[in-house]
C-alpha positions in Angstrom: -41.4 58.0 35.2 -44.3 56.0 33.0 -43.7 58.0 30.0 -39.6 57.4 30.6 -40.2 53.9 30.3 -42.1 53.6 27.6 -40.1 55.7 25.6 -37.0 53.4 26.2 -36.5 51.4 23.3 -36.5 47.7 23.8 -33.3 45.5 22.9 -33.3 42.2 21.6 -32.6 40.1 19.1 -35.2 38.0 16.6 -35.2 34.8 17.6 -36.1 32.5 14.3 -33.5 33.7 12.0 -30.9 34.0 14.8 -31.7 30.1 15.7 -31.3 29.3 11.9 -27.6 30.6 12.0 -26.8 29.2 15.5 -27.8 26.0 13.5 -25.5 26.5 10.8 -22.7 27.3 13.7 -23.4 24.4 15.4 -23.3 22.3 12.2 -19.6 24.1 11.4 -18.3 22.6 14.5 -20.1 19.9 15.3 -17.9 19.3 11.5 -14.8 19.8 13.2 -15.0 17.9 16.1 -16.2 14.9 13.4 -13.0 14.8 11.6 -10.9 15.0 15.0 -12.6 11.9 15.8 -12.0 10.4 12.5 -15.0 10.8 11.2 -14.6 12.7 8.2 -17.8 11.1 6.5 -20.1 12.5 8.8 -17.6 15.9 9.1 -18.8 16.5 5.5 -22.5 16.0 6.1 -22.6 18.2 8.5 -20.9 20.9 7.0 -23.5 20.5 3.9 -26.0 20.2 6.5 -24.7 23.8 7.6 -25.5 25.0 3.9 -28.8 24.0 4.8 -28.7 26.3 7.7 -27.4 29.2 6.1 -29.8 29.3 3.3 -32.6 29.0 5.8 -31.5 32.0 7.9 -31.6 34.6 5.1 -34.9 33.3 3.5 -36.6 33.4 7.0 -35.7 36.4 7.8 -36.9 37.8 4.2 -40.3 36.4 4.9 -40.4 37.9 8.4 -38.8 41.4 8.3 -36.4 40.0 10.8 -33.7 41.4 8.5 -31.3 42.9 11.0 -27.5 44.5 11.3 -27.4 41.8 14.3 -28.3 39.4 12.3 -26.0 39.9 9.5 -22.7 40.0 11.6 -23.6 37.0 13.4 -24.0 35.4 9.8 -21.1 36.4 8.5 -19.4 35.1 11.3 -21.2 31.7 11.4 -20.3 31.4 7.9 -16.7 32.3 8.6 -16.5 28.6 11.1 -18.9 26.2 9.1 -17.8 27.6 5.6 -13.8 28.7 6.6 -12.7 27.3 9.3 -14.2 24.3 9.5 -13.6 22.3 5.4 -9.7 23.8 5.7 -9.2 21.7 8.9 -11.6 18.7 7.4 -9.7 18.6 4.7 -6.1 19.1 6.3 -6.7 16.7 8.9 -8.1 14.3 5.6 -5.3 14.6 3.5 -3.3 18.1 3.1 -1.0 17.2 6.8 0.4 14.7 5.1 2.0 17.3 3.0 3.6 19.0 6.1 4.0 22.8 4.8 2.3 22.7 1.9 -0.6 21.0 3.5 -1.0 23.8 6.1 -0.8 26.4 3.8 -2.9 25.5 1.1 -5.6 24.9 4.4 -4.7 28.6 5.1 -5.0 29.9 2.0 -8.4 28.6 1.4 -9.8 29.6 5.1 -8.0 33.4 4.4 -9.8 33.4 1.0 -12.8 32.3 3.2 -12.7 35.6 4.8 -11.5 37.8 2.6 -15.1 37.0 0.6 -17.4 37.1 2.8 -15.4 40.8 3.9 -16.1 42.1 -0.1 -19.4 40.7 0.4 -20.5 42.6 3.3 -18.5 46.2 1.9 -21.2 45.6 -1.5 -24.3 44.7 0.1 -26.8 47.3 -1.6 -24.2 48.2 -4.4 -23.9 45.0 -6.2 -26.2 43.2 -8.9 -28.0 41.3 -7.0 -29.0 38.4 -9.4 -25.3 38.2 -9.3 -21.9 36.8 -6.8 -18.9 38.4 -7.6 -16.7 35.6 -6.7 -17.6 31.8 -5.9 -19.7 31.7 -2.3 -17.9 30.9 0.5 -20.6 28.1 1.3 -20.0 26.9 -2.5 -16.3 26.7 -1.7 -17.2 24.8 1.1 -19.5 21.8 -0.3 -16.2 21.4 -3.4 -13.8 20.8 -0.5 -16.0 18.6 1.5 -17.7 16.9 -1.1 -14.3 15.7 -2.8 -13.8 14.3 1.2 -17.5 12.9 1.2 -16.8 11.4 -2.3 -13.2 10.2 -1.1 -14.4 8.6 1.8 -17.3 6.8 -0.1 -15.5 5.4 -2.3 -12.5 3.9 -0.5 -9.7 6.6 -1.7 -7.1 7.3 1.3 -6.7 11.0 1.8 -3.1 10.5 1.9 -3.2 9.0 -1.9 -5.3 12.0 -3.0 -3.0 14.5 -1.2 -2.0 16.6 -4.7 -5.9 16.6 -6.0 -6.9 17.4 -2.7 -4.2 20.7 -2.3 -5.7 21.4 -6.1 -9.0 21.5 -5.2 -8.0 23.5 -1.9 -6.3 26.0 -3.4 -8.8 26.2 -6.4 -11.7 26.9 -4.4 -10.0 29.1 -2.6 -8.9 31.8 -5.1 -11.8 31.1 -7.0 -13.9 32.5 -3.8 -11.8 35.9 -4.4 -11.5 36.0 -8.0 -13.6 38.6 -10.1 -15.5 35.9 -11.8 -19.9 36.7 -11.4 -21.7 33.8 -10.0 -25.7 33.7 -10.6 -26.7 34.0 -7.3 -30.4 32.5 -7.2 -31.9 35.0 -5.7 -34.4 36.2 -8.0 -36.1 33.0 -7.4 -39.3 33.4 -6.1 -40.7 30.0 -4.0 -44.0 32.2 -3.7 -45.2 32.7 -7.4 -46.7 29.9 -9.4 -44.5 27.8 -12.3 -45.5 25.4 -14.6 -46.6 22.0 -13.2 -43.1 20.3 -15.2 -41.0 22.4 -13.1 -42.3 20.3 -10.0 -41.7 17.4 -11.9 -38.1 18.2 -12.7 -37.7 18.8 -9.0 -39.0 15.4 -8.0 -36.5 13.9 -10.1 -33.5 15.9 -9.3 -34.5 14.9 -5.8 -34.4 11.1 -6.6 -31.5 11.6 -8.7 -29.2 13.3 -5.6 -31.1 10.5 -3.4 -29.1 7.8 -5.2 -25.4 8.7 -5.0 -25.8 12.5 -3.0 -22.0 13.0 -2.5 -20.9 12.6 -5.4 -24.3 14.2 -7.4 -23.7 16.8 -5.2 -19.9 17.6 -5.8 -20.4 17.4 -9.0 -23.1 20.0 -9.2 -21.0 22.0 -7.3 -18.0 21.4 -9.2 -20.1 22.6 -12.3 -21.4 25.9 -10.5 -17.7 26.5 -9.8 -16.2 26.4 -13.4 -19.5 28.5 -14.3 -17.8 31.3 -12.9 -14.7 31.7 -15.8 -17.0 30.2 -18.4 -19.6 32.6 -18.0 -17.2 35.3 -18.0 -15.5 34.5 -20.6 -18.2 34.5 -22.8 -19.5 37.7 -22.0 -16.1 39.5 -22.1 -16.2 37.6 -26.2 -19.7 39.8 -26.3 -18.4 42.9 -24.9 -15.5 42.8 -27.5 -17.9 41.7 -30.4 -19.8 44.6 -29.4 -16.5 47.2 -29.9 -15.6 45.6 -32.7 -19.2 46.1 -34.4 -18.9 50.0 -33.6 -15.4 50.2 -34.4 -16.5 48.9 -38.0 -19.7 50.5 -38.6 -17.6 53.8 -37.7 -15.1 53.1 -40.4 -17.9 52.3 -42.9 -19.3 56.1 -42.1 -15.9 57.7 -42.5 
């Protein structure tokens, strides 16, 4: 019977990373609930506060070899709330219901787009080029629609007013999150190696810098990432056809 029992193998789940995402969930709703209230200010923070989360939750677990399949469903589904869910109702209950029908759908479309992503992101993992998205991130997506709220709400503009920008954005974020466009994705980042003592220096300032004005720093950073996305790709389909036309001409020189 002693040699049963120890042969069992024990179930659980790791406990850090796992506390990282419930974190990120709690942020999600805790979003929600915000903007119900009227608080769509602090809905916003907290969402980007959930960005915070959800970066954690991977990185901790990479440190740890805590990676599990648990683990990465309950992400995904974290990130489906606080990334999905959660900036389409900010942002209707903000602005887009004062559009009736259009309001509801562009807040549809970009919570469907939510989850269509993070579904082609979890069909590629091991397949894909890692130092590369295909698609904008879902929590990317997120901090463009919230931010243009935190920014709104800053600086006086009524979410009724921005109603067209705001179904713009919506909708932009949204298809962008399931377009074909490559995002850098970060990842080959090390925080473990050494860099050059100016790099810390350009982090202490980009610090202060987001410290001053952070909603509107950080929508515009992430506005940036965003159009990265066609930009970059653009360029490199201009390469790829350079490229042909280079063979296709030294070719015709050797004929």
């Amino acid at each position: 019977m002693a040699a049963s029992h120890s042969g069992k193998r024990r179930r659980g789940i790791y406990l850090l990373p796992n506390l990282f995402t419930t974190g990120c969930l709690f942020c999600g709703f805790y979003g929600i609930t915000a903007a119900m209230n009227g608080h769509f200010a602090l809905a916003a923070t907290a969402i980007f506060a959930a960005m915070i989360m959800d970066g954690l939750d991977g990185r901790v677990a990479r440190l740890t070899h805590t990676q599990t399949a648990f683990g990465a469903e309950y992400d995904s589904l974290s990130d489906m709330v606080s990334f999905g869910v959660a900036p389409a109702l900010v942002m209707y209950l903000w602005s887009l219901s004062s559009l009736a029908k259009l309001g509801w759908f562009a807040a549809f479309v970009y919570a469907a787009a939510t989850a269509l992503r993070l579904a082609r992101f979890n069909t590629q993992i091991g397949v894909e080029d890692k130092r590369y998205f295909q698609g904008l991130p879902s929590p990317s997506g997120a901090a463009i629609v919230t931010g243009f709220i935190w920014v709104g709400e800053t600086y006086g503009l009524q979410g009724e007013a921005m109603r067209y920008v705001a179904t713009l954005i919506t909708l932009a974020a949204g298809l962008l999150m399931v377009s074909n466009f490559r995002y850098y994705s970060f990842k080959e980042f090390d925080i473990r190696r050494r860099v050059p003592f100016v790099v810390i220096i350009a982090i202490v300032l980009a610090l202060a810098v987001v410290a001053t004005q952070p909603q509107l720093v950080l929508f515009l950073a992430f506005a940036i990432y965003a159009a990265s996305g066609p930009v970059w790709t653009f360029i490199e389909l201009r390469r790829r056809r350079s490229v042909v036309r280079q063979r296709l001409k030294r070719r015709r020189e050797r004929i």
